[in-house]
Every structure is written in C-alpha cells, then in structure tokens.
FIDREN-838826 format. One record per residue (C-alpha): x, y, z; residue in one letter. Coordinates in steps of 0.02 Angstrom, whole numbers, always signed. Example, Ala and Ser with C-alpha at 12.3 -4.5 7.8 and 13.67 -1.06 7.14 Angstrom:
2
<r><xx>+615</xx><yy>-225</yy><zz>+390</zz><res>A</res></r>
<r><xx>+684</xx><yy>-53</yy><zz>+357</zz><res>S</res></r>
This chain:
75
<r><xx>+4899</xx><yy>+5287</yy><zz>+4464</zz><res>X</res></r>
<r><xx>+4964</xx><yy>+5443</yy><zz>+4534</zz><res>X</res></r>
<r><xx>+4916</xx><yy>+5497</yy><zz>+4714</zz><res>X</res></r>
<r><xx>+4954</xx><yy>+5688</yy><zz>+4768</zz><res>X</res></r>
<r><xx>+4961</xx><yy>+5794</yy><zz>+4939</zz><res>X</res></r>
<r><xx>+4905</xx><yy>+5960</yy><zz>+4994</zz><res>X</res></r>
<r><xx>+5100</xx><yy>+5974</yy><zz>+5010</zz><res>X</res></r>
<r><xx>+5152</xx><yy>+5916</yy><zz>+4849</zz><res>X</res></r>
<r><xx>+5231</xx><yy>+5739</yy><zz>+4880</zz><res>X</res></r>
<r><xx>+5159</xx><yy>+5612</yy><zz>+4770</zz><res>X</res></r>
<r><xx>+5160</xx><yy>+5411</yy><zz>+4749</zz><res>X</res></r>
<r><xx>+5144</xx><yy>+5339</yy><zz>+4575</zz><res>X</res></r>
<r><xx>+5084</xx><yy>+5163</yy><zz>+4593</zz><res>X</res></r>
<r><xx>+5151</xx><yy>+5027</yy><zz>+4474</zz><res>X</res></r>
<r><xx>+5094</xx><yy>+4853</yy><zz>+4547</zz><res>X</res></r>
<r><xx>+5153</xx><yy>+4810</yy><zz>+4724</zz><res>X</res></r>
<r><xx>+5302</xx><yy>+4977</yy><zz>+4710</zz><res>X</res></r>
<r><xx>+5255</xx><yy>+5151</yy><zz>+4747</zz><res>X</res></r>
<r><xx>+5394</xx><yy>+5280</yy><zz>+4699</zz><res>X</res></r>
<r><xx>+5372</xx><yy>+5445</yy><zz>+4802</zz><res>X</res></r>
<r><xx>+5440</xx><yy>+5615</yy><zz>+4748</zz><res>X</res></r>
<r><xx>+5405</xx><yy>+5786</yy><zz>+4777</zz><res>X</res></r>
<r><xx>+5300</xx><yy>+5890</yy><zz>+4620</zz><res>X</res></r>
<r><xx>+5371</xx><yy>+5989</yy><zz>+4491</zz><res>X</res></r>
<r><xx>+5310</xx><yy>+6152</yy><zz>+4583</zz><res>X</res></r>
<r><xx>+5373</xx><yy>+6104</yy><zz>+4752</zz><res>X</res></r>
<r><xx>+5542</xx><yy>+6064</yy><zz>+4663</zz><res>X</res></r>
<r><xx>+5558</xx><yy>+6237</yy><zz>+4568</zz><res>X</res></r>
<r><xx>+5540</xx><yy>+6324</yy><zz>+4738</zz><res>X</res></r>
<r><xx>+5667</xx><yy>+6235</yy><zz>+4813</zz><res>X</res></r>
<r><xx>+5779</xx><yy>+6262</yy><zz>+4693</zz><res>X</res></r>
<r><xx>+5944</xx><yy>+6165</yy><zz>+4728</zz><res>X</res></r>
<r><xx>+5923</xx><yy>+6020</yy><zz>+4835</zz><res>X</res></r>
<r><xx>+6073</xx><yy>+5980</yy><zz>+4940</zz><res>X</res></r>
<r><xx>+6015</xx><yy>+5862</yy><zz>+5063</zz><res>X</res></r>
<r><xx>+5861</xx><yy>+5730</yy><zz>+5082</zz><res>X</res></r>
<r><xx>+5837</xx><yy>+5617</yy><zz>+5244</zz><res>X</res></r>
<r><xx>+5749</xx><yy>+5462</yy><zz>+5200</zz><res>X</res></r>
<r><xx>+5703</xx><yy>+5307</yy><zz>+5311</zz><res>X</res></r>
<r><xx>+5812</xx><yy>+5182</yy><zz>+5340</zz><res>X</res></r>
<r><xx>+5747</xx><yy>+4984</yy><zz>+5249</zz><res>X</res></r>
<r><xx>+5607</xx><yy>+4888</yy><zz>+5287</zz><res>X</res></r>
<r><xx>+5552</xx><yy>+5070</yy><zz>+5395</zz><res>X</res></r>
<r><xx>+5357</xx><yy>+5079</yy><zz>+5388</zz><res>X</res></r>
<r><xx>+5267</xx><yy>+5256</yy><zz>+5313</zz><res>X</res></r>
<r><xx>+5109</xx><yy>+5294</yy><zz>+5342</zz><res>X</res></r>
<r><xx>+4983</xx><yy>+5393</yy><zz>+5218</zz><res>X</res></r>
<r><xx>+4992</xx><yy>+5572</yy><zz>+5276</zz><res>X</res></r>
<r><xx>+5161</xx><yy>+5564</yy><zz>+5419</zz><res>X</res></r>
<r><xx>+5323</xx><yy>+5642</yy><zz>+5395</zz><res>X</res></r>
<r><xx>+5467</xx><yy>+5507</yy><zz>+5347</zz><res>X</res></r>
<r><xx>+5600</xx><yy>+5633</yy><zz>+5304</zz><res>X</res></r>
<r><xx>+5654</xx><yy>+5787</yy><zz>+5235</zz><res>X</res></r>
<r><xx>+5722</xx><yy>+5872</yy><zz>+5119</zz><res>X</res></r>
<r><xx>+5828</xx><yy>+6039</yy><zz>+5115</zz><res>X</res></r>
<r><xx>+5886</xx><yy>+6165</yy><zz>+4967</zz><res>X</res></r>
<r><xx>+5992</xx><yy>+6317</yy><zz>+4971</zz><res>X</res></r>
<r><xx>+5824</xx><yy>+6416</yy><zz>+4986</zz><res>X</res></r>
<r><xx>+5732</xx><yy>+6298</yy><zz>+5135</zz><res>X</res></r>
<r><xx>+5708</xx><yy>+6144</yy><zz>+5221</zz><res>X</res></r>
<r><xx>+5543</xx><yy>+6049</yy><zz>+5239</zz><res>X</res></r>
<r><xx>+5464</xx><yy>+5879</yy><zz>+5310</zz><res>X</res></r>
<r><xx>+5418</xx><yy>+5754</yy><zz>+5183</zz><res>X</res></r>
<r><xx>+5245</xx><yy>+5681</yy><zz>+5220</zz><res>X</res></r>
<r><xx>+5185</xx><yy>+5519</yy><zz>+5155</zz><res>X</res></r>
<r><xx>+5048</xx><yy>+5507</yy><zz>+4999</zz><res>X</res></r>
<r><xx>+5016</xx><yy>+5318</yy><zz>+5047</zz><res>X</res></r>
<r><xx>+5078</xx><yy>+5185</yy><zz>+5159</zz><res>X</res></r>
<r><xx>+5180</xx><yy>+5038</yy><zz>+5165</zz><res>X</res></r>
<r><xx>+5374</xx><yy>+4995</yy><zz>+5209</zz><res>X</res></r>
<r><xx>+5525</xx><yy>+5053</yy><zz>+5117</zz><res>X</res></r>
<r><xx>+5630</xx><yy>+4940</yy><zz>+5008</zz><res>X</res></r>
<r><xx>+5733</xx><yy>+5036</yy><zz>+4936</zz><res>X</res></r>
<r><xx>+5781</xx><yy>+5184</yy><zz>+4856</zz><res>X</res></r>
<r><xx>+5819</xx><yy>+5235</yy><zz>+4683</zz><res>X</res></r>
C-alpha cells in the first residue's frame, strides 16, 4: 500500500516496514541530490512532521513524514 503527501514524500507499506522516499516529480526538480539528514535509530516520526531533509544543487527542503512509527534502519 502506498501512502502520499501534499509534499511528495511517500511510505510504501510491506507488513510491519514502511520505506519512505520522496516521488518521482519531487526528485526531477531537485535534480542532483548531494545531501539527506535522516534520524538517528530507534528515533520516532510522526505522520505529517519533518524528520529530515534533503538538499540538491538546485534546493534544500524538510522531509515530512507520510506515516508514523520509529526508524530501524536505513537502506
């Protein structure tokens, strides 16, 4: 199942794991990524709250939450 923001994160939800990413829109307009700031383990998100960012060559922006939970890990 697939869960989308007005601001073009999404969570695709396999089970207990959600894997976040931004959507192929948001990522053409960034263009080349060069830095993302994630939470640190075991951090909580919550649906709709900033939990990072990410920055391109073009711009930098908040990344905002499609559901919540606590972070594992990262792939």
């Amino acid at each position: 199942m697939l869960y989308y923001l007005p601001t073009h994160e999404y969570a695709s939800i396999e089970g207990n794991t959600a894997t976040i990413g931004i959507s192929e829109f948001a990522a053409r307009q960034l263009g080349n990524v060069v830095y993302v700031d994630m939470p640190e383990a075991d951090d909580d998100v919550t649906k709709g709250e900033d939990f990072g960012a990410i920055e391109s060559v073009k711009a930098a922006s908040d990344l905002y939450s499609p559901v919540s939970g606590d972070r594992k890990s990262v792939v």
